[in-house]
C-alpha positions in Angstrom: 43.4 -175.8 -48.6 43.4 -174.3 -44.9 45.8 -174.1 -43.0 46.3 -176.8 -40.2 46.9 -175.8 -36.6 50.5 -177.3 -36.3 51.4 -179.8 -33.9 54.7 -181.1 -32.0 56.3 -183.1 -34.8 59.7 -185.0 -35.3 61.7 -183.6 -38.3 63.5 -185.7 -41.3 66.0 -184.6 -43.4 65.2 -182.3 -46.5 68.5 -181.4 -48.6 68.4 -177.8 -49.9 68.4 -176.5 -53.0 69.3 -172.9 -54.6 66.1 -171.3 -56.8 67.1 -170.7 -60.0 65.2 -167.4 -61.6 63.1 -167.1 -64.6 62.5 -163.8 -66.6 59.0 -162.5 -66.3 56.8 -163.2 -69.1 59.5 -166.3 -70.4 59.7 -169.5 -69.9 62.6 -171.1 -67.7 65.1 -171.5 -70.0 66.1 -174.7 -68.4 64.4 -177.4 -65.8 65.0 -176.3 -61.8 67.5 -177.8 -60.0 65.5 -180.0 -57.2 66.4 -181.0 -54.0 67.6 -185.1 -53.5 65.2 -187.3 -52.8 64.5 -186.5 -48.9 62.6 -189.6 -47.9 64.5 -192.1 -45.4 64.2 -195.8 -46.4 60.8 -197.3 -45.4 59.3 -201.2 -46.4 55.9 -199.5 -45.8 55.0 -202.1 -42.8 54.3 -199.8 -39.9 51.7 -200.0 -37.7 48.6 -198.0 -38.4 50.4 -197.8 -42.5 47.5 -198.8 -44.8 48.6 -201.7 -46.9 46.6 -200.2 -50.1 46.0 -196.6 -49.0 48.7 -193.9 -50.1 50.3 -192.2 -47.5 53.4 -190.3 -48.2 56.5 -192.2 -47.5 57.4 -189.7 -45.0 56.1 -186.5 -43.4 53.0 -184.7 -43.6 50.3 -185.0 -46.2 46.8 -183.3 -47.2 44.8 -182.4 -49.7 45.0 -183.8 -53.0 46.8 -181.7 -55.8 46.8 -181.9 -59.5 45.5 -185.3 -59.9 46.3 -186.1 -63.7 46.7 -188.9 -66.5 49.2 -189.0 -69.3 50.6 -191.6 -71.1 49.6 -194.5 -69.0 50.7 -193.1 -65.8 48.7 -191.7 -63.1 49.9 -188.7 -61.3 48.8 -187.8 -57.4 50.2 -184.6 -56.2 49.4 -183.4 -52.9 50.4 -180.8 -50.6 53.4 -182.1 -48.6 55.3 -181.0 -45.4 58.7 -183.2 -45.8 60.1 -181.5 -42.9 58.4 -182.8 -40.1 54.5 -184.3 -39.0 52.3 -181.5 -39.0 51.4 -178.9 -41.5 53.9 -176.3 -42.3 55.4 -174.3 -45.9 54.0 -176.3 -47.8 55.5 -178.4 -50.5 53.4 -180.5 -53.8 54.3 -184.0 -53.1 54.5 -186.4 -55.9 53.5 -190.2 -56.5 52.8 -192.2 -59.7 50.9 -195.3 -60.5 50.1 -197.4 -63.6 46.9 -198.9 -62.5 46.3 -196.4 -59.6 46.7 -199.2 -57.1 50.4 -199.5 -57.0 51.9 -196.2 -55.8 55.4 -195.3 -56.2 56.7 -192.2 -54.5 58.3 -189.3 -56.5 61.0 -186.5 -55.6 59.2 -183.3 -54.7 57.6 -181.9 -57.4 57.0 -178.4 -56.4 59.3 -176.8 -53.3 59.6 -173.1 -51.5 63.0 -171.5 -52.6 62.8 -173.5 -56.1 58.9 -172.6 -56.9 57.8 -169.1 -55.9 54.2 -168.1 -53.7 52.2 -170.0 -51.1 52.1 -173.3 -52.9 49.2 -174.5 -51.3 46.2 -176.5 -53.0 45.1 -176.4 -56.9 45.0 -178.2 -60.0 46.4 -180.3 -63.1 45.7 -180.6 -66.3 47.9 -182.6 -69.5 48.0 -179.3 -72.8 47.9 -182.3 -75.3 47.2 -179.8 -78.1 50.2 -177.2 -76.6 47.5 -174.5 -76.8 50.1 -172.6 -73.9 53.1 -172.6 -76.4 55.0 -173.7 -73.9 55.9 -177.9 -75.3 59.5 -177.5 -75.9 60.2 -181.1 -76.7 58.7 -184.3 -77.1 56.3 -184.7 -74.2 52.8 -182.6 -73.9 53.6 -180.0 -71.3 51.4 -180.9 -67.6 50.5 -177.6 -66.0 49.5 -177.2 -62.3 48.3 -173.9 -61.0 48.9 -173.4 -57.3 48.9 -170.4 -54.6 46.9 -168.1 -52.5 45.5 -164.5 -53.4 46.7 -164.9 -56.9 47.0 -168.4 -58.8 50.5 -169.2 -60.0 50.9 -171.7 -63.1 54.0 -174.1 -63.4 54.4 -176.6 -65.9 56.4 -179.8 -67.0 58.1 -180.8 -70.2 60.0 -184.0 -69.3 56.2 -185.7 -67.9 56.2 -184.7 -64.6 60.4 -185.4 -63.3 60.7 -181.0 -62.9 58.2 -178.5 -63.1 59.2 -174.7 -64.4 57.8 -171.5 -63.4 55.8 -169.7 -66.1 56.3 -165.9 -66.1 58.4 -165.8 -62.8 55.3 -166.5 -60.6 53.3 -163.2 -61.5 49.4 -164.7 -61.1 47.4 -165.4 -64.1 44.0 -164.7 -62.4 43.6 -162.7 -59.6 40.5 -163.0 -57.6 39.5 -160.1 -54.9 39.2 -161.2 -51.4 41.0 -164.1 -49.9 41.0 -166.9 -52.7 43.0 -170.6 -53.1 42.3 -173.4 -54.2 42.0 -173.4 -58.4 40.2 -176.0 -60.2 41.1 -176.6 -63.9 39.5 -178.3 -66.6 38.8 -178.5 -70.3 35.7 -177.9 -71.6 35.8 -179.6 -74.6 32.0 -178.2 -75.6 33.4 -174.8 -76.0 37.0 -175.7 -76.8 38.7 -173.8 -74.3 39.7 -174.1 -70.3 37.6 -173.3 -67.8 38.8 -172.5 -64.0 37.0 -172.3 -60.8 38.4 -170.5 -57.8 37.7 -170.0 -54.3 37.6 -166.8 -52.8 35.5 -164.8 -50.0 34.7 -161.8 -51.8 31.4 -160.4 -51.0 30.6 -164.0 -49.1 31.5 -167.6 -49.9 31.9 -168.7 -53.9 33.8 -169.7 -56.6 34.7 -167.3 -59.5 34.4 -168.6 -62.9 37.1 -167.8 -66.0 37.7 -169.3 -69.1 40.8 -169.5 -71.2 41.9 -170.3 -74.9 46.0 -171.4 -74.0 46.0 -171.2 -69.9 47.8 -168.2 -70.0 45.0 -165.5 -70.4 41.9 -165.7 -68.5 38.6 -163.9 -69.0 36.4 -163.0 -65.8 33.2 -165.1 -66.6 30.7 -165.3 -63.2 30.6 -166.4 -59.5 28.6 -168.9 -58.0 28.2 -167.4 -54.5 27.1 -169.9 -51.7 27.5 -169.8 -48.2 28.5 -173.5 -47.8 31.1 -173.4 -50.8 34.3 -173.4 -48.4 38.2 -174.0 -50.1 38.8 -176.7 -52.3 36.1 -176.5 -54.6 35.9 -178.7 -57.6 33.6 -178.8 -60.9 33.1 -181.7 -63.6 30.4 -182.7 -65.9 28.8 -186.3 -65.3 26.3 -188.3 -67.2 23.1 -189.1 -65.5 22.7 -192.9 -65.3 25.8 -193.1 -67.9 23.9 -191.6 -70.8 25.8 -189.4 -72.6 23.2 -187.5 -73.6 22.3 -186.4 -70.5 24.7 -184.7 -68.7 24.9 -182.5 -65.7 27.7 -180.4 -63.8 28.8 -180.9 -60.6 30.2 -178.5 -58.1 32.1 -179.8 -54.8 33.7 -178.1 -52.0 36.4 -179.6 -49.7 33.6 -180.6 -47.1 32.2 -183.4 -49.4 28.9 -181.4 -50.0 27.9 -180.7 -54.1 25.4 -179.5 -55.9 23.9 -180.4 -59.3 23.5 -178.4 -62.1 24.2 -177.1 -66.0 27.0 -175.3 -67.2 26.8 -172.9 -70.7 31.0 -172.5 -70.5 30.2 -168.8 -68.7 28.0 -169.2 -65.8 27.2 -172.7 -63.4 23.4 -173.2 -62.5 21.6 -175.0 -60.1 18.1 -175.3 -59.4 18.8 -177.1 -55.8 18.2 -174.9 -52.6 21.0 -176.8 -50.7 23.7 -179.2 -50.8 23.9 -183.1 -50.7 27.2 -185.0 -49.2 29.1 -187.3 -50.7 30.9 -188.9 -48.4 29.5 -189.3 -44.2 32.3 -189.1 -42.6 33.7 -186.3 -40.4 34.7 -184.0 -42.7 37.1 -181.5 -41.9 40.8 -181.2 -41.6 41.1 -183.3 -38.9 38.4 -185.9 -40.0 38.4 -188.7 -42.1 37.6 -187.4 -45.6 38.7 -184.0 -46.9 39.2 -182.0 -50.0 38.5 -184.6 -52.7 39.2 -184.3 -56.4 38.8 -186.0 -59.7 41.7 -186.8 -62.1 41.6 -184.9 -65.7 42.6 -186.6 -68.9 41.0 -189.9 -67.7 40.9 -192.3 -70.8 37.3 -193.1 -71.4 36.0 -190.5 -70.0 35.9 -191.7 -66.3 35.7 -190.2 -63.5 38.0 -190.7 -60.4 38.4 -189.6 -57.2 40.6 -189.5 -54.3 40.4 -187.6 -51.2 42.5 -186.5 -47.7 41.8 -188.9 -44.6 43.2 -187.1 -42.1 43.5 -189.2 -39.4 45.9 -191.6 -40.0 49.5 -190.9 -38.7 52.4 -192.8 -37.4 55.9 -192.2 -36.2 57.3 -190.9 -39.8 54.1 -189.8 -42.0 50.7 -188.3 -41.2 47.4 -188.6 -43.3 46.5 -191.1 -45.8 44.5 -190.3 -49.4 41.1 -192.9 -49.9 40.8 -195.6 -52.0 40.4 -194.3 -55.9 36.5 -194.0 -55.8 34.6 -194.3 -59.6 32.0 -191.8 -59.0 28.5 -191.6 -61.0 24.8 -190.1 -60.8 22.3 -191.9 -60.3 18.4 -191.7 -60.8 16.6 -191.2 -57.2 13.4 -190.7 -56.1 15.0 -187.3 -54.5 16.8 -186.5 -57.9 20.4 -187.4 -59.5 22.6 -188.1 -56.8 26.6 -188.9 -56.3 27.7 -192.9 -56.4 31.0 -193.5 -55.2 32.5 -197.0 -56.0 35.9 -198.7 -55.5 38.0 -199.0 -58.9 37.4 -202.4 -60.3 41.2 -202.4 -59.9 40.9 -203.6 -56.5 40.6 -206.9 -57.6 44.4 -207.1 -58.3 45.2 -207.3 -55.0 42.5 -209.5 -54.0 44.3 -212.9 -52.7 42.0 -214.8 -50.9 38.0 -214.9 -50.8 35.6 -216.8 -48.3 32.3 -216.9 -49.9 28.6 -217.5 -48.5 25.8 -217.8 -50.3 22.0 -217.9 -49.5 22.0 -218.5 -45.4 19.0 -217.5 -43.7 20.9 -216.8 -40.0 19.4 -216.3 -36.5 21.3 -213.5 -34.2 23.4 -217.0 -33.0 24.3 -218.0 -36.3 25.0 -214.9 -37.3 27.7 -214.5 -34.6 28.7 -217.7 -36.1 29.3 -217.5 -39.6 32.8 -215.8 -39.8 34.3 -217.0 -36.5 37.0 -218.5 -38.3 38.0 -215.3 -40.2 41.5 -213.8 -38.8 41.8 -210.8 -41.5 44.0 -207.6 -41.1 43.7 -205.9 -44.3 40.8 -206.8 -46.4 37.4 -206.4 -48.6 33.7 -207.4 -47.7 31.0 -207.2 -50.6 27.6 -208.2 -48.7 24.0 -208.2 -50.0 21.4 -208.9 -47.1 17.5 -209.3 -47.7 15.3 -208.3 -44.7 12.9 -209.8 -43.1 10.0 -209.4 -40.6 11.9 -209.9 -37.3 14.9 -208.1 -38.8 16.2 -204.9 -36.7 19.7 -204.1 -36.8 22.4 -206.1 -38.2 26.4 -205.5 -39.8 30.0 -206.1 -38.8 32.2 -205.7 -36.5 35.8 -205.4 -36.9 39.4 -205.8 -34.9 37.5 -208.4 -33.2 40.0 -208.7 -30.2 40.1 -212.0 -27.7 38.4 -210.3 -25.0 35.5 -209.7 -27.2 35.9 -206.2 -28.0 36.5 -204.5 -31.0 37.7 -201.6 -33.2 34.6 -200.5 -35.5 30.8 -201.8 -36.1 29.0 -201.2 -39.2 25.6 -202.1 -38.5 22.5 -201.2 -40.7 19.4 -200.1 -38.9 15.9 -201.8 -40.3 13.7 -200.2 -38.6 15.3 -197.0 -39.4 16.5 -197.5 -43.2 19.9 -196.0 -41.8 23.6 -197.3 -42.4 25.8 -196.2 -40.0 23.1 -194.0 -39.1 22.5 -192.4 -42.7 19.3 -192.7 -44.5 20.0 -195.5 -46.9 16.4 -197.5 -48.3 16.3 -201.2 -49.3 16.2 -201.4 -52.6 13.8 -204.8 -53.5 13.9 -205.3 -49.9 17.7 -205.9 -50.0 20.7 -203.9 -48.5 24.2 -204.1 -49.9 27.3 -203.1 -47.7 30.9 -202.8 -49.4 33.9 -202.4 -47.4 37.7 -201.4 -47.7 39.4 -202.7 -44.5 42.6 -201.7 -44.0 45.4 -201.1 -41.3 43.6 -197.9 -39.5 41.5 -197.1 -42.7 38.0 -198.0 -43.1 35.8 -196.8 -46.3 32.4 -198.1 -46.3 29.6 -198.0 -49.4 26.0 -198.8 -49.8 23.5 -199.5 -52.5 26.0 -200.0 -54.9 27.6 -196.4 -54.1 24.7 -194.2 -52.9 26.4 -194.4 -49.5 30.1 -193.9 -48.4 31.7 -193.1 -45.1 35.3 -192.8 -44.8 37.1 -193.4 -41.5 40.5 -193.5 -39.7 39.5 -195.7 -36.9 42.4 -197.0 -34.4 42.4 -200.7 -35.1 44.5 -202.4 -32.1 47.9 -203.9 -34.4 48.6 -206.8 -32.8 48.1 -210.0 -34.5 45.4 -211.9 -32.3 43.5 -208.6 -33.0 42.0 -209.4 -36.1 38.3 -211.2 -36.1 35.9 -210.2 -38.1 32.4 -210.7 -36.9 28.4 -210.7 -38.5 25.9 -210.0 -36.1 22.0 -209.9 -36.3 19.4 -208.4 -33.9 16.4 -210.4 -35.4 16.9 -213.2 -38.6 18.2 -211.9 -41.8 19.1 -213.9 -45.3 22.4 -213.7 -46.3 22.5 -213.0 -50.1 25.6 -212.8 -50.7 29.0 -212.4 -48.8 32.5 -212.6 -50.0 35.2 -211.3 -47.7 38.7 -210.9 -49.9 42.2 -210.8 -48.6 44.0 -208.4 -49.8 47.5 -207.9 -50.8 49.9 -205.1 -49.6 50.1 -202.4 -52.9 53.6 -201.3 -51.9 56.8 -202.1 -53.7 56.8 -201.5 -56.8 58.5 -199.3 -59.0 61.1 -197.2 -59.1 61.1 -193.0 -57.7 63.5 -191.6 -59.4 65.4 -194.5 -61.8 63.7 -193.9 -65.4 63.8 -197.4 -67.3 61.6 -199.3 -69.3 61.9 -202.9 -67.3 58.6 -204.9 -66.2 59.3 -206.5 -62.5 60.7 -205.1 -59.6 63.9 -204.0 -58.7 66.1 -205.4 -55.4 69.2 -204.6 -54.1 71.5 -207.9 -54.3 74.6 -206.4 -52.1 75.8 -202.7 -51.1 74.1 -200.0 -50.5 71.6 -198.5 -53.1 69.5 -195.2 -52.2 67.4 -192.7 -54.2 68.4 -189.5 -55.2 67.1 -186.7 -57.4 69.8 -187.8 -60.5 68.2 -191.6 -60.2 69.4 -194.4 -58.0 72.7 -194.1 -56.8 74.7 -197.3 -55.2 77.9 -197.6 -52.9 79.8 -200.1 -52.1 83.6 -201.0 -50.7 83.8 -204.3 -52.9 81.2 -205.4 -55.9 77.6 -204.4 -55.5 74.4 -204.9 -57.8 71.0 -203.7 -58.0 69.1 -206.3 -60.0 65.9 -206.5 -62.0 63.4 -209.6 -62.1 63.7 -209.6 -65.6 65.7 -211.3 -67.6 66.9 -211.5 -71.3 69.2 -213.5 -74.0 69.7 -211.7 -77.0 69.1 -207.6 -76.6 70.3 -204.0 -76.1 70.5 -202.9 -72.9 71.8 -199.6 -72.0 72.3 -196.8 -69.2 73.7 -193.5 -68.3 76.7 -194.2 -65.9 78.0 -191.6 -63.8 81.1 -192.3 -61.3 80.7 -190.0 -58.4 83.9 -190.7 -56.7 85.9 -194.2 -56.4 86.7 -196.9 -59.3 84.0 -198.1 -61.1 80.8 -198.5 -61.7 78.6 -199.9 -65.1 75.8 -202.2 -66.3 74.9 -206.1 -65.6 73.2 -208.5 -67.3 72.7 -212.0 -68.3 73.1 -212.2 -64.0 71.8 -214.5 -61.5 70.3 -212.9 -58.2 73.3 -212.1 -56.6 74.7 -210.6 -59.5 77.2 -213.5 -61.2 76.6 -212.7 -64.7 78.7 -210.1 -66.9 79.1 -206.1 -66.7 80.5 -203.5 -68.8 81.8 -201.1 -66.6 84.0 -197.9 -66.8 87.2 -198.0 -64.7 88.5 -195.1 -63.5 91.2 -196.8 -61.8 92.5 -198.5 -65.0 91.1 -196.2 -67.6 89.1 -198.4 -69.3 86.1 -199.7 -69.8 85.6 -203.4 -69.1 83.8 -206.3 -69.7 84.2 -209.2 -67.1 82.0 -211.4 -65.6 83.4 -213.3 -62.5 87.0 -214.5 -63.0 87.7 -213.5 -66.1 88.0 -209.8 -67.6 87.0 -210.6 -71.1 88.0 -207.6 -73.1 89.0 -203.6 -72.0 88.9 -200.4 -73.9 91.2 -197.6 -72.9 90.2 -194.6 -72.5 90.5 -191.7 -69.6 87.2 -191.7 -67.5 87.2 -189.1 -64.1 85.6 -189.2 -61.3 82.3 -187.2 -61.6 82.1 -188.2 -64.9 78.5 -189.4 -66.7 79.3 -192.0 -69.7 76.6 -194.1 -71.4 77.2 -197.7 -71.7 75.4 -199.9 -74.3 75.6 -203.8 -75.0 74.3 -205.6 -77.7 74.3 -209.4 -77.4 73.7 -212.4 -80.0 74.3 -215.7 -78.4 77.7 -215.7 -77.6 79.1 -212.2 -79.0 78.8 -209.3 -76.6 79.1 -205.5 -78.2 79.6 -202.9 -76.2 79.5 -199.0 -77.1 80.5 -195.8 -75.3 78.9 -192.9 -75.4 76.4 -193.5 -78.4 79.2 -194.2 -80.3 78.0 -195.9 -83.7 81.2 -198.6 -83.3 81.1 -200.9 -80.3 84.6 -200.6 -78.4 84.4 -203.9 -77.5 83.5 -206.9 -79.7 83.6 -210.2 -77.8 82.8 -214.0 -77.7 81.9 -215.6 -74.4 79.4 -218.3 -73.6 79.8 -218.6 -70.0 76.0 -217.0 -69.7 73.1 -217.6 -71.9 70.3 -215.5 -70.3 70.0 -214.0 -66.8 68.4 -211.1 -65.2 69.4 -207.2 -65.7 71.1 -204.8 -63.1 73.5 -202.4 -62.2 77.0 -202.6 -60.5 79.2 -200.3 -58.6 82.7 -201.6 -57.7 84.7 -199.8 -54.4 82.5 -196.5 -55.4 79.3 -194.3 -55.5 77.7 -194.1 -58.4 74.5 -192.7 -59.7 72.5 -194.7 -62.7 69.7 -193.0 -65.0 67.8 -194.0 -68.2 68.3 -197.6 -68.0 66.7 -199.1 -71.5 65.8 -202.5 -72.6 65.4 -203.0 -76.3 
């Protein structure tokens, strides 16, 4: 990454932390200490915020960091200013997805004073096979390598919550010159890791290593080309999905690549220059920027997300694109780069207006989609030419006075799409586009085009037409425009629990914090899930920060009338009650600041409750007042913090 000339910018609130040291050469002998979760309180509704683009909840964002699968969840690091609007020290962000549609953001994963060196852009990788040595439990350790002038390697054994320091920061490769930016990947042909780096020494390039465990590297080559500059990154693809015929690609944070073959040492390409991916502006204050793929992608595929830099508002700048499938394709110029929207897409698709096989003058044209008042949205068009055809496309943020926000209009005459070389294929055209608040990402030919933008769609609600247009006749294919759904709200940051459905706060005050989600309240409050249960375990860590009580809810309706078993540390107990009644207590001394874990176990109308993994429930009890109801958590005249909620 490259530093960003900084800019005026509002601050938010970052708590601070104290670094804890590691020994050279050891592992931490325990996970960091991280700072609270920083982010104030947002419903992700703001002008110019894209509906399904990820952009940080609040602050800065760039490139793309780390991007990594494991276990059925999608990581998306990314270098992070938390402090304020503009780049500055930076930070590795953190979000998570299941379906890498629905983002939820994370507590910093990497932060100055906690994680030693310029933490600036790099890579991720999941050790499934522990070749560092470093798994200490469970979970598969997830390295990231970060830094400037030296790369630095941290790494997770609780799936990505912390992330230690290996060897106290000292850099496993070195390159000479400036150098940033590593890229890591396994190379599964040779059974080991290989890294790419970027660095300037003797000219532009990447330098080349491989490793057995991540820790030792070994000096293989450099690929030196002038228009290699930061951000590079390097993965194999199969050419028109055969699998026996693959090729490597190189990329740089411009968008540009080249094509070639890799024997695990040295990267070669028989190409004189490079192609672009993507035809937007692409710089660091453009619209598409420092792309990379994920690693550990089940089936092998290949995914990529990028920085769009232009999108900002009065608490976050920058947005990431779309997840983009990426392929290579057979042309009459050689294999080249296809870039595709996930099929996931269609989850959020809520709405569709379809046409089918209209042969349009330039007045029906103008027309066809009058009725169409759309804000965030998806178009999948195929048009076949004809003689009189000369330009046609969209515009959209159609406004009343006739004006509008952005035209995508293919040139005939020209074979151009937004002014881009793009041929019929058959005599046919196909356009593809993401719509959203102020993000636009546009594809051709099935993915042999795409241009990202940020453009600066006017919000206001009569500003929202969408409009064909036609200089000559054209036939109309195929055209489906789909509404899409917002992909915020769901999932939780920092509360680990295994519940489907979403989450809402029923009464009080309920905020996230590094330790989970922590409530507060003068009287009764609940956090509540959508889901609900009869017969089950359900069970939680509990810990009473100051003030009475606090425990766990089930069997509830939405506001929270159901039963709890608490601990009390008013009455030194714990306590099962549901409204009006205290059904049974327990005594036993519980303090303020104080973490107990609760447990119930219920069969029709006998409630168990245990403390503190206790094999013998403290409370045995009969009630039938509640059959079935949904799960939550409850703090009574106290603040409270709530971790490792389970459903069994």
């Amino acid at each position: 990454m490259t530093a960003v000339q900084r800019l005026p910018a509002a601050l938010l609130v970052l708590t601070t932390s104290i670094a804890l040291a590691t020994a050279p050469g050891e592992p931490s002998a325990a996970a960091p200490v991280q700072s609270d979760f920083p982010y104030p309180p947002t419903t992700y509704s703001e002008p110019y915020r894209g509906q399904f683009h990820f952009s940080s909840q609040s602050g800065w964002m760039n490139d793309p960091n780390g991007l990594l699968y494991y276990k059925g969840t999608y990581h998306f690091f990314y270098q992070h200013n938390p402090h304020g609007l503009a780049w500055d020290t930076m930070h590795w962000g953190h979000a998570t997805s299941t379906d890498l549609v629905h983002w939820t953001q994370k507590p910093i994963a990497l932060e100055p004073g906690i994680h030693p060196g310029d933490l600036w852009s790099g890579a991720g990788v999941v050790d499934s096979a522990n070749t560092s040595g470093l798994r200490t439990g469970s979970e598969d350790p997830l390295v990231v390598f970060s830094g400037t002038n030296g790369v630095t390697m941290f790494y997770s054994n609780d799936a990505g919550r912390t992330f230690q320091t290996y060897d106290g920061g000292t850099p496993v490769v070195r390159p000479g010159g400036t150098s940033r930016d590593a890229k890591v990947l396994w190379d599964a042909a040779r059974n080991r890791w290989t890294m790419v780096v970027w660095s300037d020494d003797g000219g532009r390039g990447v330098n080349v290593y491989s490793s057995p465990n991540l820790r030792d590297w070994t000096f293989r080559s450099r690929f030196a080309a002038n228009w290699v500059y930061e951000c590079p990154d390097f993965f194999p693809l199969p050419v028109d999905g055969d699998a026996s015929r693959v090729k490597w690609v190189l990329t740089t944070a411009t968008s540009e690549y080249v094509i070639g073959d890799f024997d695990g040492s040295t990267f070669r390409t028989d190409w004189t220059g490079p192609q672009r991916m993507d035809h937007g502006r692409a710089d660091p204050g453009g619209s598409f920027y420092a792309a990379q793929v994920f690693s550990n992608m089940p089936q092998g595929q290949v995914v990529q997300m990028a920085w769009m830099p232009g999108n900002h508002g009065a608490s976050w700048t920058g947005n990431a694109s779309f997840p983009a499938t990426l392929g290579l394709r057979t042309t009459n110029n050689g294999p080249r780069i296809t870039r595709n929207p996930i099929p996931a897409i269609g989850q959020l698709r809520y709405r569709t207006s379809s046409f089918r096989g209209l042969d349009l003058t330039p007045a029906a044209a103008a027309t066809l989609l009058k009725s169409q008042s759309v804000e965030t949205y998806e178009v999948e068009a195929e048009f076949e030419l004809k003689a009189s055809t000369a330009r046609f496309g969209f515009r959209l943020d159609v406004r009343p006075d006739g004006t509008n926000g952005a035209e995508v209009a293919y040139d005939a005459r020209a074979g151009t799409l937004m002014g881009t070389p793009l041929p019929p294929v058959g005599n046919r055209v196909k356009v593809r586009m993401l719509v959203d608040r102020a993000q636009l990402e546009v594809f051709g030919n099935d993915g042999l085009f795409s241009r990202s933008d940020n453009p600066v769609f006017d919000q206001r609600s009569d500003s929202r037409g969408l409009a064909l247009f036609s200089e000559g006749d054209v036939r109309v294919v195929s055209l489906d425009v789909h509404e899409l759904a917002p992909a915020w709200g769901l999932g939780e940051p920092t509360l680990l629990h295994n519940l489907p459905g979403q989450w809402r706060a029923a009464s009080g005050l309920w905020t996230d914090v590094t330790a989970g989600k922590q409530g507060a309240s003068t009287g009764d409050a609940f956090y509540l899930s959508d889901h609900t249960g009869a017969d089950f375990t359900y069970e939680g860590d509990v810990k009473l920060v100051n003030g009475v009580a606090a425990g766990i809810t089930f069997r509830a309706d939405q506001q929270g009338a159901g039963y709890t078993a608490n601990v009390d540390s008013g009455a030194g107990v714990v306590k099962l009650w549901r409204p009006g009644r205290d059904i049974a207590t327990f005594p036993v001394a519980i303090a303020q600041g104080s973490t107990h874990h609760l447990k119930v176990v219920t069969k029709g109308a006998n409630i168990k409750v245990h403390l503190d993994n206790g094999a013998n429930p403290v409370i045995d009890a009969t009630d039938a007042q509640y059959p079935s109801g949904r799960f939550g958590l409850n703090v009574y005249n106290s603040t409270s913090q709530f971790q490792n909620v389970r459903l069994s």
